[in-house]
N, C-alpha and C positions, 0 to 999 in steps of 0.2 A: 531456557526450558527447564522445566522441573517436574518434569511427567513422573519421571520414578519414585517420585516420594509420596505420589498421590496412589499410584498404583495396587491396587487391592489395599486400600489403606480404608478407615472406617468413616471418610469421610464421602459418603453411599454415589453423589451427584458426579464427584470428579471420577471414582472409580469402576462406575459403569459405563462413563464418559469413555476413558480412556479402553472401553474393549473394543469400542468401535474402530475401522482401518480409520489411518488418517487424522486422527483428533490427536492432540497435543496440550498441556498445560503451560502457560508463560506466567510469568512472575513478573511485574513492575516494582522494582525499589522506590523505597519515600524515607530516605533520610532523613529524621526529624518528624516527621509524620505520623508517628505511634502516642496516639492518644485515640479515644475511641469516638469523641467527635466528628475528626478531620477524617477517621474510616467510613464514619458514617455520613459522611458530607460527598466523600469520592462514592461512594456506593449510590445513594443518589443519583449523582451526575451520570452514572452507567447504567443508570435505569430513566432519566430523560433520554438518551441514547438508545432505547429500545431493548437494552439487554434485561434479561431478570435482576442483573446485580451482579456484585463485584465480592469474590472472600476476599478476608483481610484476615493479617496477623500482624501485631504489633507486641514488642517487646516493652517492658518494663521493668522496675525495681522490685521486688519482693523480700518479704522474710528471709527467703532462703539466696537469696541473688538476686542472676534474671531471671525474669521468664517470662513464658508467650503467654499471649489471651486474645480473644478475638474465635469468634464459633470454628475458625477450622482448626488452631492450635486444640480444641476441646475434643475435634473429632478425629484428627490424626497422631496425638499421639507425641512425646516430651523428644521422642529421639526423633522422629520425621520432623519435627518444626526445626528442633537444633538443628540440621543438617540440610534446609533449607536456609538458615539462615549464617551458617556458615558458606554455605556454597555462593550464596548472593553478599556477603558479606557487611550485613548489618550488626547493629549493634541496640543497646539500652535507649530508648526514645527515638527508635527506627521502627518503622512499616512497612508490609510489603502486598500487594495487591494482586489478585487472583484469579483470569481469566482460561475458558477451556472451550475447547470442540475443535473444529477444522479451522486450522487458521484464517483461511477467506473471510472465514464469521465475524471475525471478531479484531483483525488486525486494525482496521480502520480508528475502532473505538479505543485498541492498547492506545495508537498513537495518541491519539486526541487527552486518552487520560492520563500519559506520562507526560504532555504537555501542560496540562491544568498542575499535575503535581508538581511541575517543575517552578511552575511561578508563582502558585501558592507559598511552598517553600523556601522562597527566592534560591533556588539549587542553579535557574538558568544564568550565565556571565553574561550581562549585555553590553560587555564593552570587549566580546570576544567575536572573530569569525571562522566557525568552527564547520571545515571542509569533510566531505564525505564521496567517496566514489562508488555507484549503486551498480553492480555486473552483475553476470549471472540470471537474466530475467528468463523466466520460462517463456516458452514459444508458443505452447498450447496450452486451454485450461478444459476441462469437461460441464457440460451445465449438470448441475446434481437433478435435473428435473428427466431431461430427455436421454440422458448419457452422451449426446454427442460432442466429439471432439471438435474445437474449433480454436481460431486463432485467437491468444491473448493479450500478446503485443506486434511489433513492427511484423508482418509478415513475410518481408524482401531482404530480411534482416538472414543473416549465413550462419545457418545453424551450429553452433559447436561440433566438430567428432563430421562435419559432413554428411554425405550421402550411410556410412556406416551408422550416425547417430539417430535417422530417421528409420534405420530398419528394428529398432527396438522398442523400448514402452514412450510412445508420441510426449506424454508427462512428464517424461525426463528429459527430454528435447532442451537444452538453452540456447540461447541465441547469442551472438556479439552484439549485444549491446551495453550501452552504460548512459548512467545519469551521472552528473555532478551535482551535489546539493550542500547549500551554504544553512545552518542556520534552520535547517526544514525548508526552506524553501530551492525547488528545482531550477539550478543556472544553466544547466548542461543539457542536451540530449544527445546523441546518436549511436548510427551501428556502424559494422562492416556490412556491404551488400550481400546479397546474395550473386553473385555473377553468373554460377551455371544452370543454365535451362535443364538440364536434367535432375539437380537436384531442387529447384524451383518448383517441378511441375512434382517429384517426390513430395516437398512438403507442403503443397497444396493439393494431392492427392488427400493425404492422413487427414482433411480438413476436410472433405469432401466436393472437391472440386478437381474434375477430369482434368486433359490436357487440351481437350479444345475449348476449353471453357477459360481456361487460362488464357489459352491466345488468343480467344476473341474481346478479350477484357482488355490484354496486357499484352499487345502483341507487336508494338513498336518497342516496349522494352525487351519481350524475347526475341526478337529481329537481330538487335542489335547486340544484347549478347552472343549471339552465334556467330559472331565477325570476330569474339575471343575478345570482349572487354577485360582488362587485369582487373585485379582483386583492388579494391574501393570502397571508401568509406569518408570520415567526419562526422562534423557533429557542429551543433548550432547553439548561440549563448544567446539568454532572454538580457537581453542589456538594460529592457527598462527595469525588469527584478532587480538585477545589481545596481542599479541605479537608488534603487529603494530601500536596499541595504548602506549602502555608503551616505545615502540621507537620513537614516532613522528613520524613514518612514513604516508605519504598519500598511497601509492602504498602496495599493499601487499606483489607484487611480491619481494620485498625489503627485504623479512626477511623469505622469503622459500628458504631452501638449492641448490634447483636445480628446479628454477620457471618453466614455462612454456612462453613464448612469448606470444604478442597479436593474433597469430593466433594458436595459442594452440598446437606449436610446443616444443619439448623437445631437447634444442641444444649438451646439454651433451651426451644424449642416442640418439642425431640422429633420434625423434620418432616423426611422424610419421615415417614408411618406409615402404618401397615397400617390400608386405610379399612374401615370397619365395611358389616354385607350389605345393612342398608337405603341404607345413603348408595351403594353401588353399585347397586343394584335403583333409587333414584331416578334416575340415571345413564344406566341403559340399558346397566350394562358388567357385566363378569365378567371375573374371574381367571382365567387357567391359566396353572396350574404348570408349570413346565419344569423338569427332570431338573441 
């Protein structure tokens, strides 16, 4: 994060950005990547991605030393670039790339463009497997459309801080869960459960959903937490991922016995297919055709 050096700084876009709640500035390193081609090649790629574009500053050789170039070193200024670029610790024929607003926006495409930057670069080890453990996931997210509060992940998941954590800002809500991820790609999932019915029906209260609305959804699992289940949890490993990793594979579909195609058909089993009138008629469904 590098919000403070943007901050009433003159470069006019990031710093009216940043008076709104909530928005942030991240910074992507590209070691090696300060040339103003490769800036303008990632810039680019983040505007195929839907965004306006991507600032950049890249350092280089000059008369006097280094020094920065690239439109935002121009608009902020010799001692905010130095100190971004201290802080991120680049150096002479390094680059750094420039995204801003509320994270939700735009974390998607950080990822995507520090992966392009990493193998343009060749910066990725591909003969390394490089572990990560993902915690801390928030509980709730708000839609910026309607304001209402709703769930963003596991919802049975046992909130951090308890029944005490839900009586405060729903936003700051985490949950116990966690990912393991190899490589970027997800091997891990799970939580700790939720066990008790009272704070169950708390945080699907804050989500908008009563208590009898609860139990009429979910009511063999509040049943039987009220018998005093202990506190429970695990977690589940995608084996054909790791499978895929320990083969070199890029594709997954590569190391499942009987994949599925890109349109999510089954060429073995023929599946989908056209279900026959009794196996509808058992169903309670019917067909119509559309034009």
């Amino acid at each position: 994060r590098v919000s403070d050096h943007f901050r009433g700084s003159g470069f006019a876009i990031f710093a009216k950005l940043l008076e709104q709640e909530g928005t942030e500035i991240r910074a992507i390193p590209a070691p090696g990547g300060g040339s103003r081609k490769f800036c303008d090649r990632m810039n680019a790629f983040a505007q195929k991605e839907g965004l306006p574009g991507m600032g950049y500053i890249f350092w280089r050789s000059g008369e006097n030393g280094m020094e920065a170039a690239g439109p935002l070193a121009k608009n902020i200024g010799p001692e905010r670039t130095e100190a971004i670029r201290q802080q991120i610790g680049l150096d002479v024929g390094d680059a750094a790339f420039f995204l801003g607003g509320k994270p939700k926006t735009f974390e998607a495409v950080a990822g995507r463009a520090r992966n392009v930057i990493g193998e343009e670069l060749n910066l990725t080890d591909e003969n390394r497997f490089s572990f990560a453990w993902i915690v801390d996931f928030p509980i709730y997210e708000q839609d910026a459309e309607t304001g209402k509060i709703d769930f963003e992940h596991n919802p049975f998941s046992m909130p951090q801080g308890g029944m005490e954590a839900l009586e405060g800002d729903p936003l700051a809500v985490l949950g116990y869960q966690y990912d393991l991820s190899c490589n970027g790609y997800e091997l891990v999932s799970g939580a700790i459960r939720n066990h008790k019915p009272e704070i169950m029906f708390k945080a699907f209260e804050i989500a908008g959903y009563d208590e009898s609305e609860v139990r009429k959804r979910f009511g063999g699992m509040v049943n039987a937490f009220q018998f005093g289940a202990p506190p429970h949890g695990g977690c589940a490993a995608g084996i054909d991922r790791i499978v895929m990793l320990l083969a070199d594979e890029a594709n997954i579909r590569e190391v499942i016995m009987f994949p599925m195609n890109q349109r999510a058909e089954d060429l073995m089993m023929d599946a989908p297919s056209q279900p026959m009138a009794d196996q509808l008629m058992e169903l309670n469904l019917r067909v119509i055709q559309q034009d």
